[in-house]
Jmol script that loads the backbone (N, CA, C; Angstrom):
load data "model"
ATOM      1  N   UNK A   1     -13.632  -6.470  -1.461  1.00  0.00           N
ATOM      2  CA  UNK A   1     -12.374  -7.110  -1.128  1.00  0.00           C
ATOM      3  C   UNK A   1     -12.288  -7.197   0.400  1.00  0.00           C
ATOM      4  N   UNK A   2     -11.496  -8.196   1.049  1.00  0.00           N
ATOM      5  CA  UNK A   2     -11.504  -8.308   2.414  1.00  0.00           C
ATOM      6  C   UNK A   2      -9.940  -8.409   2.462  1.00  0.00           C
ATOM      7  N   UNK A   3     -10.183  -8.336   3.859  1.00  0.00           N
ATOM      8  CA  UNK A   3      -8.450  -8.025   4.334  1.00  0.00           C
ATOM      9  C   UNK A   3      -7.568  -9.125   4.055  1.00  0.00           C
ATOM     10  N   UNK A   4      -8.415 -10.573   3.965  1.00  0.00           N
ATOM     11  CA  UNK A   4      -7.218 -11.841   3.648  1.00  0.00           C
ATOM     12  C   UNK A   4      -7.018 -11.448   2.337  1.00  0.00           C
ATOM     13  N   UNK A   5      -7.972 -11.371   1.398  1.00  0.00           N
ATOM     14  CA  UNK A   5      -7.484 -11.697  -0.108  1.00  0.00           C
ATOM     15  C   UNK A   5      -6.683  -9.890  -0.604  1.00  0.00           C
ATOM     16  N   UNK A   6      -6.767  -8.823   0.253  1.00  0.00           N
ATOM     17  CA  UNK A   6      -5.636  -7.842   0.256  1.00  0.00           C
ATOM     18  C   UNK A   6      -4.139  -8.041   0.898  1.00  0.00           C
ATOM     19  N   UNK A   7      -4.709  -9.324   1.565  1.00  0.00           N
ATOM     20  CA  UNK A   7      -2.787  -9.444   2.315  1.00  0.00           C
ATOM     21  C   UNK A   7      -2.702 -10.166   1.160  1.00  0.00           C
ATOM     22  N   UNK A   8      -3.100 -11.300   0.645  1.00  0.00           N
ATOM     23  CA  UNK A   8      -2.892 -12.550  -0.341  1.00  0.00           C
ATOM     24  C   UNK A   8      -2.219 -11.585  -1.317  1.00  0.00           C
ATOM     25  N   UNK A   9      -2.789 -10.230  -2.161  1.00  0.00           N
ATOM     26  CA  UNK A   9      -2.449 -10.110  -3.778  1.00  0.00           C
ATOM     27  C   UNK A   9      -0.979  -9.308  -2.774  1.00  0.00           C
ATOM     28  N   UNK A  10      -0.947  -8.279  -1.976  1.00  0.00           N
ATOM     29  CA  UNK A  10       0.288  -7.619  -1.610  1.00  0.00           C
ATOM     30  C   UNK A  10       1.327  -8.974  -1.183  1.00  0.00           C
ATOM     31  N   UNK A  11       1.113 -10.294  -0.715  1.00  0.00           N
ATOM     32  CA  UNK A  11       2.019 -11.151  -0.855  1.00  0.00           C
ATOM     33  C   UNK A  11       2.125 -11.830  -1.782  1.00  0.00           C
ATOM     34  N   UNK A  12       1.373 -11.595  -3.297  1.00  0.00           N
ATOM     35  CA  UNK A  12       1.875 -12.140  -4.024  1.00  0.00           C
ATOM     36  C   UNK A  12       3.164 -11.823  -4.916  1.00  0.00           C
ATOM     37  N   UNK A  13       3.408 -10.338  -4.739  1.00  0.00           N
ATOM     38  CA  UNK A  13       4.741  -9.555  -5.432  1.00  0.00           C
ATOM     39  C   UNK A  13       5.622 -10.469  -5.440  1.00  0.00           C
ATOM     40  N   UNK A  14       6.615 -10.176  -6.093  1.00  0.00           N
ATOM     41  CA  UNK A  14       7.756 -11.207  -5.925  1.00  0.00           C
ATOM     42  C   UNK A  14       8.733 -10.044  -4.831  1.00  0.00           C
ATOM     43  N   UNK A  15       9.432 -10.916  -3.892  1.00  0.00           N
ATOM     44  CA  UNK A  15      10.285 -10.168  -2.625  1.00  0.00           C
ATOM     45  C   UNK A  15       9.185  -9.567  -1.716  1.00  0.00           C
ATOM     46  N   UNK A  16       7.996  -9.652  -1.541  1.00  0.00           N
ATOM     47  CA  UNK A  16       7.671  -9.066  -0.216  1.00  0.00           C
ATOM     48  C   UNK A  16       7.337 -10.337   0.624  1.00  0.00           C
ATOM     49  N   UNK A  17       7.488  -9.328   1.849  1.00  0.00           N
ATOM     50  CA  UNK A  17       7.610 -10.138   2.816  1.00  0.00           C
ATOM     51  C   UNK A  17       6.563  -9.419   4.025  1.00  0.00           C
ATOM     52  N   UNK A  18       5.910 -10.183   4.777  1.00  0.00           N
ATOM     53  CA  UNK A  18       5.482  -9.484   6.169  1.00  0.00           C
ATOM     54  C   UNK A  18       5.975  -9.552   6.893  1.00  0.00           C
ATOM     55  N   UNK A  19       6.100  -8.191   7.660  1.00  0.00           N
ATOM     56  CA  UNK A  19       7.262  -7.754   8.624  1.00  0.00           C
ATOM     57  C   UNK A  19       6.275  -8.007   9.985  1.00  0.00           C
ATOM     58  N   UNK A  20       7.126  -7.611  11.049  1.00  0.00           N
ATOM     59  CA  UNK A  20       6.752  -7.864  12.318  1.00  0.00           C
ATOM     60  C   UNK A  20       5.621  -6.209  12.586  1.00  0.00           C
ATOM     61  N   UNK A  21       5.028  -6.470  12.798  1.00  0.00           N
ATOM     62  CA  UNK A  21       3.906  -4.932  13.017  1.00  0.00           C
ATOM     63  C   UNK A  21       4.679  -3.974  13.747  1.00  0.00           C
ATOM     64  N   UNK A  22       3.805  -2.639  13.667  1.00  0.00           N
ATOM     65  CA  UNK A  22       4.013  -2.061  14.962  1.00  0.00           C
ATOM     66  C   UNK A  22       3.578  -1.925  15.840  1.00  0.00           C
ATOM     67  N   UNK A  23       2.317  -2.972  16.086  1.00  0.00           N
ATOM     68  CA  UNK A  23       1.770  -3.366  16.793  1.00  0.00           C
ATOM     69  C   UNK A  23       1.000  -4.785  16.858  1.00  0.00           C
ATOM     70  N   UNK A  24       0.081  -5.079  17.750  1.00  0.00           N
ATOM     71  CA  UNK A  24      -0.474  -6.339  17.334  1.00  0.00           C
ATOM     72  C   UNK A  24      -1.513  -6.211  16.417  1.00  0.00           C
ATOM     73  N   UNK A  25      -1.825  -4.853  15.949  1.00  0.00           N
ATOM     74  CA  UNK A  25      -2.941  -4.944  15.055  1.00  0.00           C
ATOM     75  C   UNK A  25      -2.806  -4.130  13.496  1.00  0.00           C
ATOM     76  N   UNK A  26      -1.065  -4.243  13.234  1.00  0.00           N
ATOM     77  CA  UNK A  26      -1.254  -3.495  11.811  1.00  0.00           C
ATOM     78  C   UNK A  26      -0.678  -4.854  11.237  1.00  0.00           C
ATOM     79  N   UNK A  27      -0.566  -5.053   9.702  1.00  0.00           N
ATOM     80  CA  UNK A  27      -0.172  -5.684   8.784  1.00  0.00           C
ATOM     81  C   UNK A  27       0.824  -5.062   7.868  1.00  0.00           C
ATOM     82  N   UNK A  28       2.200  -5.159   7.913  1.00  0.00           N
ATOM     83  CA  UNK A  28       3.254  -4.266   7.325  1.00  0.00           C
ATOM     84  C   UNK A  28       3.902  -5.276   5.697  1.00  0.00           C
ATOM     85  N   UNK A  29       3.863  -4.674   5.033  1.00  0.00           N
ATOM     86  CA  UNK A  29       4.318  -5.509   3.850  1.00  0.00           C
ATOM     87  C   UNK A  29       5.730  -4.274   3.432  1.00  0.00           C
ATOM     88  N   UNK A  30       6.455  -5.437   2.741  1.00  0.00           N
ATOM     89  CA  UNK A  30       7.958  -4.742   2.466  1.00  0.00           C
ATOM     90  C   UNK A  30       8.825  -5.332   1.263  1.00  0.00           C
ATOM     91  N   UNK A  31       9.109  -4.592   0.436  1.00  0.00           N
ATOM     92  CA  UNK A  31      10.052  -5.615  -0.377  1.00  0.00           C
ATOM     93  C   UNK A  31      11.569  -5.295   0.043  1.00  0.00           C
ATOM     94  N   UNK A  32      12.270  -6.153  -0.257  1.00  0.00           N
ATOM     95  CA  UNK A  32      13.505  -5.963   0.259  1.00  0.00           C
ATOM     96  C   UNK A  32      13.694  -4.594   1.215  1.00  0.00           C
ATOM     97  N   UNK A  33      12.789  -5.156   2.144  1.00  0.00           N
ATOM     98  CA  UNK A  33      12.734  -4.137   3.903  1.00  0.00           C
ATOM     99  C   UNK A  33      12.723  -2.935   3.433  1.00  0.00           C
ATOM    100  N   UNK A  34      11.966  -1.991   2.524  1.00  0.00           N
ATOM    101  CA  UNK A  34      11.663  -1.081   2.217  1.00  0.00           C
ATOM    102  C   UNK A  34       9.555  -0.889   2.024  1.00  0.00           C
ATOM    103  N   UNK A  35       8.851  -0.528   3.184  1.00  0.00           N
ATOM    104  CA  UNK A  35       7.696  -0.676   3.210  1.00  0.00           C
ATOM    105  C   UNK A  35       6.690   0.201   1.944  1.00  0.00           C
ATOM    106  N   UNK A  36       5.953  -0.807   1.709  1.00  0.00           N
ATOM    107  CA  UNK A  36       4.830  -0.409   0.821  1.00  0.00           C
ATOM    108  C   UNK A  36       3.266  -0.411   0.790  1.00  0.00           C
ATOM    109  N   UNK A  37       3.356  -1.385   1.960  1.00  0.00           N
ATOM    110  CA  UNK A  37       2.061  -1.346   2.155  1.00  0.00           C
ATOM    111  C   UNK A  37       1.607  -1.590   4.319  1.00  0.00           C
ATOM    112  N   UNK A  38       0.563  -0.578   4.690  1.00  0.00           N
ATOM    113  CA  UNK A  38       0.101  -1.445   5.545  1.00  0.00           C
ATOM    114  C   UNK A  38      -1.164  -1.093   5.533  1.00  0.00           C
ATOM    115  N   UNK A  39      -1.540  -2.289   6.553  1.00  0.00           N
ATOM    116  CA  UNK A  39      -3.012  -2.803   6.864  1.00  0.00           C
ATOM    117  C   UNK A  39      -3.263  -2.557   8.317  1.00  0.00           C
ATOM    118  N   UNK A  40      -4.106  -1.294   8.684  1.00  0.00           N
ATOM    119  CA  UNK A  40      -4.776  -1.728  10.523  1.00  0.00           C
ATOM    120  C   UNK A  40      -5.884  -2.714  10.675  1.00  0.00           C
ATOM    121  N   UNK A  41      -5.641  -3.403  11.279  1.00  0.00           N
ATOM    122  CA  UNK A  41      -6.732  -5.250  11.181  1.00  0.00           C
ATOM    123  C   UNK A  41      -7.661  -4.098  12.502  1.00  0.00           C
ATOM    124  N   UNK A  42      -7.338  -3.069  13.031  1.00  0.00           N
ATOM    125  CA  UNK A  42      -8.556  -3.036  14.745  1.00  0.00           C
ATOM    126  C   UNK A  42      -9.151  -1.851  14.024  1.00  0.00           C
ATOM    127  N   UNK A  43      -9.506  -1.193  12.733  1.00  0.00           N
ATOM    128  CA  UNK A  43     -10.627  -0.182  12.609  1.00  0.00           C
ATOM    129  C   UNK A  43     -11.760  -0.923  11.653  1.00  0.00           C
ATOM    130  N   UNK A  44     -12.975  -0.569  12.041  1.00  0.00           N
ATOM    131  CA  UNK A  44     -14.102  -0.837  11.457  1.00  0.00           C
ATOM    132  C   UNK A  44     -14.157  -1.049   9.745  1.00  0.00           C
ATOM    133  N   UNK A  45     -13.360  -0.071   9.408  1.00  0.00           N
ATOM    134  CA  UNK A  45     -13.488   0.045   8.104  1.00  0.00           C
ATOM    135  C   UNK A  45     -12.172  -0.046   7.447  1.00  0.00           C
ATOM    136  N   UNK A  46     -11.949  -1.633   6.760  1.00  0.00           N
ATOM    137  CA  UNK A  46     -11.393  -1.864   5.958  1.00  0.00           C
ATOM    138  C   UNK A  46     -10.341  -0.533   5.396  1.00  0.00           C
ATOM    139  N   UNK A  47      -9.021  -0.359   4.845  1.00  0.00           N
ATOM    140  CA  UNK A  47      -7.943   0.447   4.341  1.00  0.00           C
ATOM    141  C   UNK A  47      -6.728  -0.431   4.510  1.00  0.00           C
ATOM    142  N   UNK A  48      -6.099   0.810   3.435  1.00  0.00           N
ATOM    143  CA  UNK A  48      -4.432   0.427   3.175  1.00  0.00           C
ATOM    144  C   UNK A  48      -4.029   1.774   3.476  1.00  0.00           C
ATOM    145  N   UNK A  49      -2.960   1.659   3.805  1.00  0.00           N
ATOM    146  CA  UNK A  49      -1.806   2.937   3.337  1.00  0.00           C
ATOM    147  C   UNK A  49      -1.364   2.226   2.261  1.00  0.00           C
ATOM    148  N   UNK A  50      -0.618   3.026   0.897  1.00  0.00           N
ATOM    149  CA  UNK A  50      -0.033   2.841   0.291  1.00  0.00           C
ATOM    150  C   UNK A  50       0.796   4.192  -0.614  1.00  0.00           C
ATOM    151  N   UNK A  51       1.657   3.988  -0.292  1.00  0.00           N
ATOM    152  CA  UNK A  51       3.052   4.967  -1.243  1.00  0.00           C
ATOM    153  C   UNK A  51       2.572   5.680  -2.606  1.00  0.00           C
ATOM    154  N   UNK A  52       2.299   6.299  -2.641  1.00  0.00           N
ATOM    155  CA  UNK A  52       2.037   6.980  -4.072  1.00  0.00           C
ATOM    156  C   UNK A  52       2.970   8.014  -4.761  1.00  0.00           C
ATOM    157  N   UNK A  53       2.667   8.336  -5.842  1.00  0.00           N
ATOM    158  CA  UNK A  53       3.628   9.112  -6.769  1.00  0.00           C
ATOM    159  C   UNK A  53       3.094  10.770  -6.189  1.00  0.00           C
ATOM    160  N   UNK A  54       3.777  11.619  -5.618  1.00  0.00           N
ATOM    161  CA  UNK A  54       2.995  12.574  -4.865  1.00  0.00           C
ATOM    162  C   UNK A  54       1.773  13.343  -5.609  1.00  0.00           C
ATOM    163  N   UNK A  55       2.441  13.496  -6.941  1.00  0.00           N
ATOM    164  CA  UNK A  55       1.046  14.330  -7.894  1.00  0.00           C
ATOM    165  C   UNK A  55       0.133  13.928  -8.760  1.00  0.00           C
ATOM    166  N   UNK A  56       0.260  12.211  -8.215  1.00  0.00           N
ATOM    167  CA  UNK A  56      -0.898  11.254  -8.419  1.00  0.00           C
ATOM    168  C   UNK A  56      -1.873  11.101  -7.427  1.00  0.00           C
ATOM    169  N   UNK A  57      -0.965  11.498  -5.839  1.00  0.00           N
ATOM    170  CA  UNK A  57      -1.528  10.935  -4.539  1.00  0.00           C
ATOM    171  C   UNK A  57      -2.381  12.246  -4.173  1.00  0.00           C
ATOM    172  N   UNK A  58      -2.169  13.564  -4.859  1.00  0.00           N
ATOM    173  CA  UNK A  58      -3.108  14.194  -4.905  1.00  0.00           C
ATOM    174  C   UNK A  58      -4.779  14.493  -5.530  1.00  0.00           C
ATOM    175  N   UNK A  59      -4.552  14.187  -6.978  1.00  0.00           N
ATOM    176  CA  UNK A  59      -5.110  13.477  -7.901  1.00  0.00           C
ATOM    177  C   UNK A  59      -6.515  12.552  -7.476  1.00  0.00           C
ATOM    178  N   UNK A  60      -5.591  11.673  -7.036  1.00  0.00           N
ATOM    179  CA  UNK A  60      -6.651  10.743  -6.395  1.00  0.00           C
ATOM    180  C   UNK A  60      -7.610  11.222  -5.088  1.00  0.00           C
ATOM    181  N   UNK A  61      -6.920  12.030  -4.390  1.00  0.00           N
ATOM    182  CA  UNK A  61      -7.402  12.673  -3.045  1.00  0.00           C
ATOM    183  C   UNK A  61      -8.954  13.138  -3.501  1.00  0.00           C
ATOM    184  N   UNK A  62      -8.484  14.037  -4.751  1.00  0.00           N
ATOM    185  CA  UNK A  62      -9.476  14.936  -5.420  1.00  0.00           C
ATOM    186  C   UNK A  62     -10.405  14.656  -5.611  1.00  0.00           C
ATOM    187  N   UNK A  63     -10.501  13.078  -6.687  1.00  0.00           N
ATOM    188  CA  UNK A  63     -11.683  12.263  -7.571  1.00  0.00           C
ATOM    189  C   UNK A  63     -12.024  11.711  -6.247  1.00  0.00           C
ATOM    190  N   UNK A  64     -11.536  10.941  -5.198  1.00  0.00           N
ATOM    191  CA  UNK A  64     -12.274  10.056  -4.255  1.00  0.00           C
ATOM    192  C   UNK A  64     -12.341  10.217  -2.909  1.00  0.00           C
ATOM    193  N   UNK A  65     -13.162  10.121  -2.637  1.00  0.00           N
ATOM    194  CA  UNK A  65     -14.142  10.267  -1.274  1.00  0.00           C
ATOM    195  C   UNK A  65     -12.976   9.455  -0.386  1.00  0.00           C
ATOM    196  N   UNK A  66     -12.408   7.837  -1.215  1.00  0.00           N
ATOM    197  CA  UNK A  66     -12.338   6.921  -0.333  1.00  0.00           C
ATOM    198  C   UNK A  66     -10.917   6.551   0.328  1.00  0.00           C
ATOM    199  N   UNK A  67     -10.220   7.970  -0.402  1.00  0.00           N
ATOM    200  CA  UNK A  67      -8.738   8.243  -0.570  1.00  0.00           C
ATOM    201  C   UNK A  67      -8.356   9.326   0.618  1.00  0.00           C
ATOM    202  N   UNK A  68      -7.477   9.189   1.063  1.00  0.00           N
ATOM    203  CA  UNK A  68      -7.227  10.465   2.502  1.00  0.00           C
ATOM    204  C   UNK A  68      -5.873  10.679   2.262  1.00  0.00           C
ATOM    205  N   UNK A  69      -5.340  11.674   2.782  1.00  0.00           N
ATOM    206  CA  UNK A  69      -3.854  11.741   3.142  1.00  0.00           C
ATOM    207  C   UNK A  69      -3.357  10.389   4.337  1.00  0.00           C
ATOM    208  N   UNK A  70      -1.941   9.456   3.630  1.00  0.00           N
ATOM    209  CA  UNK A  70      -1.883   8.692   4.631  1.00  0.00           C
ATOM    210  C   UNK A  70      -1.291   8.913   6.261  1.00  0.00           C
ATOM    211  N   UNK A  71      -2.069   7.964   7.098  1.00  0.00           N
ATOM    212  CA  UNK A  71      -2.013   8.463   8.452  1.00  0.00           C
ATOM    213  C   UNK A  71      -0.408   8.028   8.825  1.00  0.00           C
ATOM    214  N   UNK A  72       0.347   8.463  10.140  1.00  0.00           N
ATOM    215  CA  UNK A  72       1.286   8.403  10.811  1.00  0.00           C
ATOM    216  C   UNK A  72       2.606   8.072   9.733  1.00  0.00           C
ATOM    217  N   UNK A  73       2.315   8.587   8.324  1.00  0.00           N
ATOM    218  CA  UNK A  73       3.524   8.805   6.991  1.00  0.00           C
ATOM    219  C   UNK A  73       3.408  10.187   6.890  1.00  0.00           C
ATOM    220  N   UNK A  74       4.660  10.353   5.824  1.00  0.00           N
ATOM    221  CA  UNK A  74       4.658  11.636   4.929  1.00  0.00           C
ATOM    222  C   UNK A  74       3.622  11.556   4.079  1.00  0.00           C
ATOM    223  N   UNK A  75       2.568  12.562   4.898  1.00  0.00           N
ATOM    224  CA  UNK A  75       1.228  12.743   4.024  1.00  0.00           C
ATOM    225  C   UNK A  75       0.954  12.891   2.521  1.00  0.00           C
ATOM    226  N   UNK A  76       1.997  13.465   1.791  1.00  0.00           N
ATOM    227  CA  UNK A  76       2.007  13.693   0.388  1.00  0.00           C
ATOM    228  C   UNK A  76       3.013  12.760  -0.365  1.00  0.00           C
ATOM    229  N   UNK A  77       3.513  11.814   0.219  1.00  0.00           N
ATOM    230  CA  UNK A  77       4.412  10.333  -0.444  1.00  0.00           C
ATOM    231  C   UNK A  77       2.875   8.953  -0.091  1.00  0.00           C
ATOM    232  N   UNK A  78       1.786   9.136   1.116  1.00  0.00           N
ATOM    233  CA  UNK A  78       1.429   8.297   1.280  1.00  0.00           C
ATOM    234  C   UNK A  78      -0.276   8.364   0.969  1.00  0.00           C
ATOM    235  N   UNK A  79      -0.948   7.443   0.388  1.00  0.00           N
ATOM    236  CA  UNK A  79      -2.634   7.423   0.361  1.00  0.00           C
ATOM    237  C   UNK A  79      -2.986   6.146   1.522  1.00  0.00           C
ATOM    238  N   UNK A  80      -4.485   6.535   2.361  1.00  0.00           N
ATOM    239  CA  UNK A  80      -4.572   5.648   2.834  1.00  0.00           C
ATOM    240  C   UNK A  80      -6.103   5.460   1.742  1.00  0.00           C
ATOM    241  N   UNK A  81      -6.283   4.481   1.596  1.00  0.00           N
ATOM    242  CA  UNK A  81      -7.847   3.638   0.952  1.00  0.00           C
ATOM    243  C   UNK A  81      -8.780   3.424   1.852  1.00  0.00           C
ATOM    244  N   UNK A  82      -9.704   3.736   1.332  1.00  0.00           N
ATOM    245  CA  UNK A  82     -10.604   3.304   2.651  1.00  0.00           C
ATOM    246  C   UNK A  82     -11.142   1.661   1.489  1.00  0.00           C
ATOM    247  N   UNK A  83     -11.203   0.867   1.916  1.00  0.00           N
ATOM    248  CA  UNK A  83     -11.797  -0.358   1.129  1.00  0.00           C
ATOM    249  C   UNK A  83     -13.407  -0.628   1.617  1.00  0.00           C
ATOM    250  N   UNK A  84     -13.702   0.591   1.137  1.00  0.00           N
ATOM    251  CA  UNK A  84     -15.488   0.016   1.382  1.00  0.00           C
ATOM    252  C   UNK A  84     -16.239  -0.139  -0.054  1.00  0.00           C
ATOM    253  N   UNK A  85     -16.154  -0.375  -0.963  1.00  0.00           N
ATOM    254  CA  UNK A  85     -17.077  -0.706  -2.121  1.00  0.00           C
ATOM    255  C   UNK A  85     -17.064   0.106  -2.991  1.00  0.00           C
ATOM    256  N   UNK A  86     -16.485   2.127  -2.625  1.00  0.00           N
ATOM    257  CA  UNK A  86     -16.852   2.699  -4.145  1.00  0.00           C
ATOM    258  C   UNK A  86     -15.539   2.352  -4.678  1.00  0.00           C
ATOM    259  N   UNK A  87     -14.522   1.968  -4.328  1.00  0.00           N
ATOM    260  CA  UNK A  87     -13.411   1.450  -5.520  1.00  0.00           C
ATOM    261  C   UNK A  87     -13.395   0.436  -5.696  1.00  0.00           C
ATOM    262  N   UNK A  88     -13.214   0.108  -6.884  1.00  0.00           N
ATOM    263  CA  UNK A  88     -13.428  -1.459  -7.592  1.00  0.00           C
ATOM    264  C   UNK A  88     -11.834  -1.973  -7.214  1.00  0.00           C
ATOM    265  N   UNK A  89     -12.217  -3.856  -6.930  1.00  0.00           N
ATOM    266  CA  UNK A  89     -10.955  -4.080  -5.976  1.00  0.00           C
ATOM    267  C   UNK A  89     -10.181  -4.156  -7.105  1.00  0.00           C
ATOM    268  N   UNK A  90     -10.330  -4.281  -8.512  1.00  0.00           N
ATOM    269  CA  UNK A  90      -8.884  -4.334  -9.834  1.00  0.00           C
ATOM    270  C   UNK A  90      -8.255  -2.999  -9.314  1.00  0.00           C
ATOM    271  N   UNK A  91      -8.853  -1.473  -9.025  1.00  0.00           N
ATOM    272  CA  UNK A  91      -8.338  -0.203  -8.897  1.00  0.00           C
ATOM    273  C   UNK A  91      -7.404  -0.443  -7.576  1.00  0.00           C
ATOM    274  N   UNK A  92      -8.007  -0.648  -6.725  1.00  0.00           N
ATOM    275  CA  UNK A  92      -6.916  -1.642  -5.063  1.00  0.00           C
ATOM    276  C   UNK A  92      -5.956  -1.864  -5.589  1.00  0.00           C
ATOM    277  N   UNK A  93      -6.168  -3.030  -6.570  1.00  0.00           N
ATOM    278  CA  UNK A  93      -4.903  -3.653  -6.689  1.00  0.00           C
ATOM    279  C   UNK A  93      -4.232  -2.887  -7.611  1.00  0.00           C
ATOM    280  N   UNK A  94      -4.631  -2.004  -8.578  1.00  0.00           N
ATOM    281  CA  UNK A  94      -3.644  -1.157  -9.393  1.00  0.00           C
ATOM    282  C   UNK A  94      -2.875  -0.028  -8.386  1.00  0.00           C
ATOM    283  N   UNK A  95      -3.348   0.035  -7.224  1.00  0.00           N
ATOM    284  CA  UNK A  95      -2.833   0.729  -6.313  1.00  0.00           C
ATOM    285  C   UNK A  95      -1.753   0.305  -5.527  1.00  0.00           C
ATOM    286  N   UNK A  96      -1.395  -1.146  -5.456  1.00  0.00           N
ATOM    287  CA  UNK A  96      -0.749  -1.588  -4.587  1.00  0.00           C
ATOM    288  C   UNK A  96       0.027  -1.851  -5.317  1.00  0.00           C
ATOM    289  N   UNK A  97      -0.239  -2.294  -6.800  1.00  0.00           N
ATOM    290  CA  UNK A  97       1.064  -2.152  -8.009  1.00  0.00           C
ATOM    291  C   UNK A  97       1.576  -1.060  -7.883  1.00  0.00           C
ATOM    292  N   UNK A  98       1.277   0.263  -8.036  1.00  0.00           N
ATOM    293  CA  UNK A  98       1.957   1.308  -8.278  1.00  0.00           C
ATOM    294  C   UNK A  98       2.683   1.467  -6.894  1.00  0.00           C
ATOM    295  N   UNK A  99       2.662   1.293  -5.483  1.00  0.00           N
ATOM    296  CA  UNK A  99       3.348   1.912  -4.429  1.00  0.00           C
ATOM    297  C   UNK A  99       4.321   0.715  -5.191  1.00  0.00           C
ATOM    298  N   UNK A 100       4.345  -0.697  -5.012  1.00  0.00           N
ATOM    299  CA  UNK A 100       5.049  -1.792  -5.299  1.00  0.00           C
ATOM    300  C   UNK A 100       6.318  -1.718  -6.333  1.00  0.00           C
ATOM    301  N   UNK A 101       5.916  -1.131  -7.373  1.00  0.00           N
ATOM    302  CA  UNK A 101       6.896  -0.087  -8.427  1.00  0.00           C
ATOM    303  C   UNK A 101       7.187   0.547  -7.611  1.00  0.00           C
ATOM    304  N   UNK A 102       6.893   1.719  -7.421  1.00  0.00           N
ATOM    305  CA  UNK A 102       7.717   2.847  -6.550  1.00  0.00           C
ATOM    306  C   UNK A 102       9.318   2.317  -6.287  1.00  0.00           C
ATOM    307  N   UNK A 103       8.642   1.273  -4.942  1.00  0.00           N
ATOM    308  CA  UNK A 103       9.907   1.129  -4.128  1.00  0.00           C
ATOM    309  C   UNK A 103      10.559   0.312  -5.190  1.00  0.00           C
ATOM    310  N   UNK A 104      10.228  -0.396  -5.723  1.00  0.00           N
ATOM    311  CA  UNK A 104      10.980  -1.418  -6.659  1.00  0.00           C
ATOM    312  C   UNK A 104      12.108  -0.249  -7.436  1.00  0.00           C
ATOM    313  N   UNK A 105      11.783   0.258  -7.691  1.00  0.00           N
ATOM    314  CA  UNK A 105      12.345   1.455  -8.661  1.00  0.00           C
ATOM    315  C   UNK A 105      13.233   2.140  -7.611  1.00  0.00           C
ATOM    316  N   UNK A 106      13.416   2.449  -6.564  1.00  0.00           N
ATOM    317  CA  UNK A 106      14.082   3.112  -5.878  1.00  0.00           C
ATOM    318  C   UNK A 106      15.393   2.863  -4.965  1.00  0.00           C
ATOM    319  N   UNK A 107      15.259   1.355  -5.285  1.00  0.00           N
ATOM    320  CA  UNK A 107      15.912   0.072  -4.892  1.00  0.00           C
ATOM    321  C   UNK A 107      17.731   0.496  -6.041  1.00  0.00           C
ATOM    322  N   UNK A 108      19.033   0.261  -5.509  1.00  0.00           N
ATOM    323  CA  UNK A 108      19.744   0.435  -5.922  1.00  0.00           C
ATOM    324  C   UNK A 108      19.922  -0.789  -7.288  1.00  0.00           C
ATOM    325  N   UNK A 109      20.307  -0.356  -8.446  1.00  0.00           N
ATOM    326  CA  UNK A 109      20.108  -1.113  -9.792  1.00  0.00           C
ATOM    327  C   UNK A 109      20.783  -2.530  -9.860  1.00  0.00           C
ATOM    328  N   UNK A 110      21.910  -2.488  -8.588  1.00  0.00           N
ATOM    329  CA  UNK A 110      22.440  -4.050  -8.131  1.00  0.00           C
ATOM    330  C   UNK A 110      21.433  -4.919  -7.763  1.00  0.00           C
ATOM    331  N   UNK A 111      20.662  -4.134  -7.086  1.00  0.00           N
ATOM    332  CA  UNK A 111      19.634  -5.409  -6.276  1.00  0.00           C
ATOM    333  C   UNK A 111      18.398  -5.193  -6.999  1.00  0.00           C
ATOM    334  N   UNK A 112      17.677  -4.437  -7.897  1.00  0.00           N
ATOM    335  CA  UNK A 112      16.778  -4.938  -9.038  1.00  0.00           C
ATOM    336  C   UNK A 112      17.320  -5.873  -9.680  1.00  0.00           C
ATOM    337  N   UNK A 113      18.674  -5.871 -10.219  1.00  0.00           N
ATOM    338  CA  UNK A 113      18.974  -6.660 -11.032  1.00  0.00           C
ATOM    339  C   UNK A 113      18.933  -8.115 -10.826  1.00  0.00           C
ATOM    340  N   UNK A 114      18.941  -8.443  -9.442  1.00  0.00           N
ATOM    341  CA  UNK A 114      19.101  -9.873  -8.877  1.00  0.00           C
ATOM    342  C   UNK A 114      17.595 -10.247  -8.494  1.00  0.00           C
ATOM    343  N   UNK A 115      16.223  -9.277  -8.858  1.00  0.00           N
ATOM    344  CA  UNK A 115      14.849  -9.614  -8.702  1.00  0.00           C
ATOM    345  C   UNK A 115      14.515 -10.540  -9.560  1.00  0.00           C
TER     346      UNK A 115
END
end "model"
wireframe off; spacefill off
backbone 0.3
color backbone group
């Protein structure tokens, strides 16, 4: 997977949006301005941060090499991916579903309701 067709499926959610970075070189995705995903475009090696369920985000730490505690988040709410080849990109994207739920779910039941 490459970094366009990882911004492409995280903009395909319904309500996200790309936000302004926090710099010139991250990629911030958000649904109704609550963040779920980002992307650093300036390191060598391909990753996401993404939001996880905490005693999933451990879980995963465990089984994969390619999984870290996420950087400059709450380490145990966040996974960063490394996207180099041992995860298959369907597992990526089941990853970016699940932070994507998260926030969706955490969202007050007025404004799911109007999704």
């Amino acid at each position: 997977m490459n970094i366009e067709t990882l911004r492409e499926y995280c903009l395909s959610k319904p309500h996200v949006t790309e936000c302004l970075p926090f710099d010139d070189v991250t990629l911030v995705f958000k649904v109704m301005n609550k963040m779920f995903a980002i992307i650093p475009t300036d390191e060598l090696e391909l990753s996401i941060a993404l939001k996880c369920n905490p005693e999933w985000a451990i879980e995963l730490r465990e089984q994969y090499e390619s999984i870290i505690p996420g950087f400059h988040l709450n380490k145990q709410h966040w996974n960063t991916v490394k996207v180099d080849g041992s995860i298959s990109d369907s597992f990526i994207k089941e990853l970016v579903d699940h932070s994507y739920d998260l926030i969706v779910q955490s969202l007050p039941k007025k404004i799911r309701d109007t999704m």
